[in-house]
N, C-alpha and C positions, 0 to 999 in steps of 0.2 A: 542785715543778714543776707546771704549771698541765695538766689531764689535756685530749686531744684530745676522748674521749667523757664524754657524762656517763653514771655510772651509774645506771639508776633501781632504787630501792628496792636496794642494793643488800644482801644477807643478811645477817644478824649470827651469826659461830657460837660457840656455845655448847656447852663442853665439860664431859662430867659428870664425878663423879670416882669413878663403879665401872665397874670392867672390862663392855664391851658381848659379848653371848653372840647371836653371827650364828644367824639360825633361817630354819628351809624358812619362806617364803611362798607356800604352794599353796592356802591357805586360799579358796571359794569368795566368789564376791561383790563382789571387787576384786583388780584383777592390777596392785595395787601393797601392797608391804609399808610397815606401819609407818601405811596412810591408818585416819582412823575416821570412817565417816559416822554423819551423828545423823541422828532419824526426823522426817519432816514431815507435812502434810497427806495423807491415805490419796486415793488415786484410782483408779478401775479403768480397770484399761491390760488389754490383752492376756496371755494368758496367757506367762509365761516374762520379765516384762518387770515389773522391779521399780525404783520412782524414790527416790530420796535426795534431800538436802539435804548439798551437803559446804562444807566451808568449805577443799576445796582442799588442794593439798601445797605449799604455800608454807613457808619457808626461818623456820626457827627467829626469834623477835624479844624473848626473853627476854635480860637481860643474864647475865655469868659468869666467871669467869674464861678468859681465852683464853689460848691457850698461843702460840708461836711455831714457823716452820717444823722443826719436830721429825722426824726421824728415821725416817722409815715403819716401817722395820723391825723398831723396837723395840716401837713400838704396832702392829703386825702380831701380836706373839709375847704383846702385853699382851693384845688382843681375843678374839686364837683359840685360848680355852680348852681347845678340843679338838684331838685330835689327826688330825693331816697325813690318818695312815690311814683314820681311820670316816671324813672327808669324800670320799677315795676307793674305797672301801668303796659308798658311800652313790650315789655315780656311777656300782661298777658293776653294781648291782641296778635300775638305771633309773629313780630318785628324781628324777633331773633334779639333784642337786645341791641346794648351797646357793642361796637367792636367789631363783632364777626357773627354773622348768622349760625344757626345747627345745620346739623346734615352735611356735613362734609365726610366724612367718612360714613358711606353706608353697607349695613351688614350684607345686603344682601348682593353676592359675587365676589365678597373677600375671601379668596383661595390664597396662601401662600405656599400651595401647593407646587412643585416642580415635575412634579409624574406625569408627560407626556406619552407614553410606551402605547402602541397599539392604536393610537386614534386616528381616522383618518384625514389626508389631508383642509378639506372643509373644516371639520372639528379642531384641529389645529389653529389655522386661521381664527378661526371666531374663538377658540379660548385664550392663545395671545393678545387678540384687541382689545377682550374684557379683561386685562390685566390692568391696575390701576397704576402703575407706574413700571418705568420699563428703563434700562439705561443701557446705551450702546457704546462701543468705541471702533473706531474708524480711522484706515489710513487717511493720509490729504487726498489720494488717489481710489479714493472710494471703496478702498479692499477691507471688507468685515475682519473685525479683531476679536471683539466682544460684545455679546448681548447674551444677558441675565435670563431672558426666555425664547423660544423658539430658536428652529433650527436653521441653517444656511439658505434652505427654499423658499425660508418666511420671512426672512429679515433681510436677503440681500438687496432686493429690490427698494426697501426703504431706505436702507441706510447708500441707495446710490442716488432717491430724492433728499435726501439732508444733506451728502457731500454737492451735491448739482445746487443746492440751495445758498452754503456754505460761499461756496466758490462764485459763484454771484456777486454778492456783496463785498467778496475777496477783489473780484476784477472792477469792482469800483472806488476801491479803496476806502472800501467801509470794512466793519467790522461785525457782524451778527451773532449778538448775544443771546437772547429772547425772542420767542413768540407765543404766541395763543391760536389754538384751535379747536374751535366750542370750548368744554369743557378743561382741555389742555391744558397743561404751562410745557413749554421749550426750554430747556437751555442749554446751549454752547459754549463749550468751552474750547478755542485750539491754543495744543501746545508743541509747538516747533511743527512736525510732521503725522503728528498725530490730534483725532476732531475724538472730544466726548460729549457725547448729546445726553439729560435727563429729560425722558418726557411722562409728566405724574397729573395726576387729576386731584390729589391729597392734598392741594395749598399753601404748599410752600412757596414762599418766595423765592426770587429768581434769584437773590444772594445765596442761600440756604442751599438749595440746588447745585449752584455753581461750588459751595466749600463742598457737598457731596459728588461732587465729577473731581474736584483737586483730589480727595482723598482716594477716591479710585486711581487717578493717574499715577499717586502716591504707590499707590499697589501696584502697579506697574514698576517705575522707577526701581521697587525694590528687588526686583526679579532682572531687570537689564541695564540697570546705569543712564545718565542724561546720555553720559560720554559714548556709551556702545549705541543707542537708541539713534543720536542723528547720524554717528557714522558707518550705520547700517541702512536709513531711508537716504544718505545722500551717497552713495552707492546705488543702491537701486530703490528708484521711486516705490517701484511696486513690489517690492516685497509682500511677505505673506507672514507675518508677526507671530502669529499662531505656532509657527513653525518651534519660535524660542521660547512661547508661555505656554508651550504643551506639559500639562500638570502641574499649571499654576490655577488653573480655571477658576477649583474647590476656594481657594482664598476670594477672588472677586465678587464669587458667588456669595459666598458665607457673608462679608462686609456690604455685599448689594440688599440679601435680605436682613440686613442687621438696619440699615441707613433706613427700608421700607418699612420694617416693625418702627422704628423711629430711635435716634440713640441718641442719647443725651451727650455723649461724647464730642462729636463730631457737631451736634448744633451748640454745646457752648463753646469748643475749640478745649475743651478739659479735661481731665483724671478723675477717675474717681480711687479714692480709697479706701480701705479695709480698718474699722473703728477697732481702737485698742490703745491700750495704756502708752501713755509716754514712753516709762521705762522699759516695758516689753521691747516695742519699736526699737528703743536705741540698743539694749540687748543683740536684738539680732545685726543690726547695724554692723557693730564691735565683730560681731563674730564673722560678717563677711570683711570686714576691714583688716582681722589680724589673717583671714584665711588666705588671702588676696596673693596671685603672682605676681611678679612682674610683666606679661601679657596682658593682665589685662585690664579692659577700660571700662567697663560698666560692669557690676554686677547688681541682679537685682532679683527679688523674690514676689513674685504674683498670684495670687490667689481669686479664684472667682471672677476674672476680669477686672478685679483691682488692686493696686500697688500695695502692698507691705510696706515693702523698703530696698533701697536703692544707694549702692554706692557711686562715687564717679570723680575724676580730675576736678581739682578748684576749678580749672580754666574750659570747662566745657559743662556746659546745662546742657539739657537735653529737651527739645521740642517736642511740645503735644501732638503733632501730625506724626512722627515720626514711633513716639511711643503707642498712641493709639493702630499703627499701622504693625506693631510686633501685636499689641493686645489680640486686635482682629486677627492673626494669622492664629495667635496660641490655641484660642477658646470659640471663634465661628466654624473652624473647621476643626475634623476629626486627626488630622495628619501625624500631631505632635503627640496626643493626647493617649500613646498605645504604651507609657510606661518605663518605653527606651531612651536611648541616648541618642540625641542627633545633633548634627556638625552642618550648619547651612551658611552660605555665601549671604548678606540682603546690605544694602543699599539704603541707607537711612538718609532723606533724599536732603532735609532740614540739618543736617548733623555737613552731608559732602556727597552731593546728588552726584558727582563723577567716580565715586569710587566704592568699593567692596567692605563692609568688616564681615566678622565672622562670628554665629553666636554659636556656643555651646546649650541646646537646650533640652531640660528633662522637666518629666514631673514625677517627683519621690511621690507625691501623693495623689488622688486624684482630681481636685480640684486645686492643685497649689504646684509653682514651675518653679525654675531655677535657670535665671536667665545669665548666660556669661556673656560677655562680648569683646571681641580682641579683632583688632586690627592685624596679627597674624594669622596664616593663613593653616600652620602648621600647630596653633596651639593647643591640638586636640585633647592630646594626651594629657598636657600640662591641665588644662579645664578640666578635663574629669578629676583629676585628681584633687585640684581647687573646690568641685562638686563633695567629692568623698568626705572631704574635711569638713566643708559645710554643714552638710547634710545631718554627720555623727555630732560636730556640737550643738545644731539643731535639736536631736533629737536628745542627747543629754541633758541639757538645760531647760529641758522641755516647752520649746518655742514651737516645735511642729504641733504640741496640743494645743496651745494656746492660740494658734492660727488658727486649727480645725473647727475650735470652737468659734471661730470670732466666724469664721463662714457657717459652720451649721446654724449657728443663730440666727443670721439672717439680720439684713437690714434693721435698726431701729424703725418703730411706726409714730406717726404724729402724735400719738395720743400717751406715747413716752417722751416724747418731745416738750409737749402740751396738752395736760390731761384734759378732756372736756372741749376741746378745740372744735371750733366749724372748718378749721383749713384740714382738708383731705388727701391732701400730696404737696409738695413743693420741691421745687432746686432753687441751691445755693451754691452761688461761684464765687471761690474767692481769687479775685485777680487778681493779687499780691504772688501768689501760688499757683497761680493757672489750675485750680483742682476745684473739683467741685462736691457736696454731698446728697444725697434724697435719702426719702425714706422708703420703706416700703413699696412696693405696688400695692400689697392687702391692708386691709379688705375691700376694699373699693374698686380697684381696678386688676382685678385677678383674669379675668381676659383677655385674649388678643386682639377683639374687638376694642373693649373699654381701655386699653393701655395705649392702642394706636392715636382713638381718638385724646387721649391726654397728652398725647406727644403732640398731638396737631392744634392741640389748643395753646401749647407751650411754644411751639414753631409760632403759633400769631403775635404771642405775648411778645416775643423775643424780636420777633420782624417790627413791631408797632413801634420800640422803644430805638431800636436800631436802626429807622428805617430813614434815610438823611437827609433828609425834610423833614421828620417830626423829630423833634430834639425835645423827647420826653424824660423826665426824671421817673415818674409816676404814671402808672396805666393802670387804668380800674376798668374792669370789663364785666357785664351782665348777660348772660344769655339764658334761654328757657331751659338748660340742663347744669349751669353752675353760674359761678361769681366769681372772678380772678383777678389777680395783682401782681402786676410787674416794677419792681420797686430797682433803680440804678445808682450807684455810688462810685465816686473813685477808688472806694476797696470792694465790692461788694456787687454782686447781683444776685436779688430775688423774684423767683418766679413761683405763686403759691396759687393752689385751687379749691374752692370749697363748693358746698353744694348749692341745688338751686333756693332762692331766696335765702342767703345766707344775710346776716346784718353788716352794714359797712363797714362798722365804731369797730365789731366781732373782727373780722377779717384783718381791719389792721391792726390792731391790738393784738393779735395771732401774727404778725406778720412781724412787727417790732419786735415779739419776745422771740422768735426763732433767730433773728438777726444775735439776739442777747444771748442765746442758748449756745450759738453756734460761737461766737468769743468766747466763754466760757469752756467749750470744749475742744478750743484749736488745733490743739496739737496731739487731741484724738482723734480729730476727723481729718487731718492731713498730715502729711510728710512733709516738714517746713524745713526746708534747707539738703533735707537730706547727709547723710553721711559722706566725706570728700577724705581726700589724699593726695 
């Protein structure tokens, strides 16, 4: 069956054949286990602030034998050489546990605040530096493009030590991906004529970081083309980029604080979708399939920041960067979201980073869009009118109730998953699909605090197993505020949380029947194949 997304690169795992022996990672110098960086060109940086060369935590690409969806439970008991007790033991001498210490995200200075208005400049200063992560973009020629906080008085001077840095390791024919300072993580990414630096204290690894600078870049590309982008800096070096992203701001902004709350998107490269019957789904399907122009080339219905449904050419899938990059435009910013009809030029860079389509976008309702897309530049008319049709069999058939419900409802929770369960949250990827599902954030994690830190405990899980030098199937992790499990397959990844002193036999016994649950309910929890022509 022909898949709706493509995957890129998607991982190969590689399974060894001696028992794996889980170890504390508190080692200094990197707050991911399993990364090795090697040494490059020496540079004198500031004191506390040490640069690498890494070649990233990217996904095992060795071949091996691979096994099939096996049993958690029994490579749970194969893994964990040791015993249940010293790991709790270990938790309550204040080790932090297996894996990853606590305290990484601490409450106290978490602003996601952007209301600068009225402070002076000192105040300024010291409330940008206690920002916990910060993401810049910069010409090669060291001319500010973007930065998520502060204004041109605060950030030029830095972002002309990170291009002066940059270009360093440039003139010796190296390349500067990462670094650390104190508490720090770096990272750099350049693409052609343009530098995007992540610099966060939150723990992420330096791969994670770098797919969150692609995706910004992404967000760029879709407002100016590859094609316009270099031959506009090889004209002039110094251009002033700003000039062409004037009123694009709102979108980088919205995706910059979407990637800091933490998004599940963008760290498993997937979709998420809106749960509902089979035949609802193919229902609507049918009804943009018979509605459909000849213009156009994707049409697709979005609700809540997840997929409905989607039509499109046999001969063209569509890329998770690309769709995640329409999703972030719809629903982190306010732009689209006033009720009207709008006609925007974007750049789907995965799809043909040199060239233009055109979407037609509304939202008939308030949480649910109507995405058209046509590689005409003039098919405006014709799209509304594809919309009008839409819309009225929509609402006949009564598929707009039946969305509204499926969003008012709100996420399923664990405990309709799995009544009586110790797991408190999980994601699940299916990588046949590139889509992924969760449950809930409640009750558990109804904060912005307690959700950030769940995302940073999912960013370790996902780093541990990914990380390419640990060529893990199984991650089991203990720390003083939960028990977690990262479970990998050639169809499958699960990432699940429970609380502190949860039971192991519990946790995966909980972890095996969501695997079970979630077969059982495939083709409600995803769009498999999607609708084609």
């Amino acid at each position: 069956m022909s898949n709706l997304l493509y995957p890129l690169q998607a991982p190969t795992i590689r399974m060894i054949s001696q028992p794996l022996n889980i170890h504390s990672a508190t080692s200094s110098g990197s707050s991911t286990p399993g990364l090795q960086a090697k040494a490059t060109t020496a540079i004198s940086l500031p004191e506390g602030v040490h640069a690498h060369q890494t070649d990233g935590a990217g996904s095992g690409t060795g071949s091996g034998i691979v096994t099939g969806d096996n049993d958690v439970e029994s490579m749970l008991g194969e893994i964990l050489s040791e015993s249940e007790g010293r790991f709790l033991g270990m938790r309550s001498k204040g080790l932090g546990g297996i894996g990853f210490s606590d305290g990484n995200i601490e409450d106290e200075g978490w602003d996601e605040s952007s209301d600068e208005e009225g402070l002076e400049e000192e105040a300024l200063i010291a409330r940008w530096r206690a920002r916990k992560k910060h993401f810049f973009i910069l010409s090669s020629a060291g001319k500010p493009i973007y930065s998520r906080y502060g204004d041109e008085t605060v950030v030029s001077g830095y972002m002309g030590v990170i291009q002066a840095i940059i270009s360093f390791f440039q003139d010796g024919d190296d390349t500067l991906k990462c670094f650390s300072a104190g508490k720090h993580r770096f990272a750099v990414v350049a693409e052609g004529p343009l530098y995007l630096v992540a610099i966060s204290s939150m723990g992420e690894s330096d791969s994670q970081l770098r797919a969150q600078l692609d995706a910004l870049y992404t967000q760029v590309l879709s407002t100016l083309t590859l094609s316009q982008l270099s031959k506009i800096f090889a004209t002039r070096e110094n251009f002033d980029l700003r000039r062409l992203l004037g009123g694009t701001e709102v979108f980088l902004d919205g995706l910059s604080d979407a990637m800091t709350r933490g998004s599940p998107q963008i760290l498993l490269s997937a979709l998420e979708c809106v749960k509902m019957r089979k035949h609802h789904r193919e229902k609507i399907n049918n009804i943009l399939l018979k509605s459909r122009s000849s213009s156009l080339l994707y049409g697709l219905v979005i609700a809540d920041e997840r997929l409905v449904s989607v039509i499109r050419p046999k001969r063209h899938s569509l890329h998770p960067p690309d769709l995640q990059l329409l999703f972030s435009m719809l629903f982190n910013a306010s732009t689209f979201r006033d009720g009207g009809e709008h006609w925007t030029p974007i750049c789907l860079p995965k799809f043909n980073s040199k060239g233009f389509l055109h979407a037609y976008i509304c939202f008939f309702r308030k949480e649910i869009a109507l995405v058209l897309i046509s590689a005409d530049k003039d098919a405006f008319f014709e799209m509304r009118e594809v919309k009008e049709v839409v819309v009225e069999q929509l609402e006949k058939t009564g598929c707009v109730e039946i969305v509204e419900e499926a969003v008012s409802r709100g996420r399923y929770t664990t405990t309709d998953v799995l009544p009586g369960t110790v797991i408190r949250h999980f994601l699940y990827k299916s990588r046949a699909n590139v889509q992924f599902t969760m449950p809930s954030f409640e009750p558990h994690f109804y904060t912005v605090i307690t959700r950030r830190r769940l995302m940073n405990l999912y960013q370790r899980l996902h780093s541990a197993v990914h990380a390419k030098n640990a060529h893990l199937k199984v991650h089991h992790c203990i720390r003083s505020s939960s028990v977690s499990l990262s479970w990998i397959t050639p169809t499958f990844e699960l990432y699940c949380v429970a609380g502190a002193g949860a039971n192991r036999n519990a946790l995966a016994k909980g972890a095996t029947s969501i695997v079970n649950w979630v077969k059982r309910e495939e083709e409600r929890l995803f769009v498999i194949g999607g609708a084609m022509f």
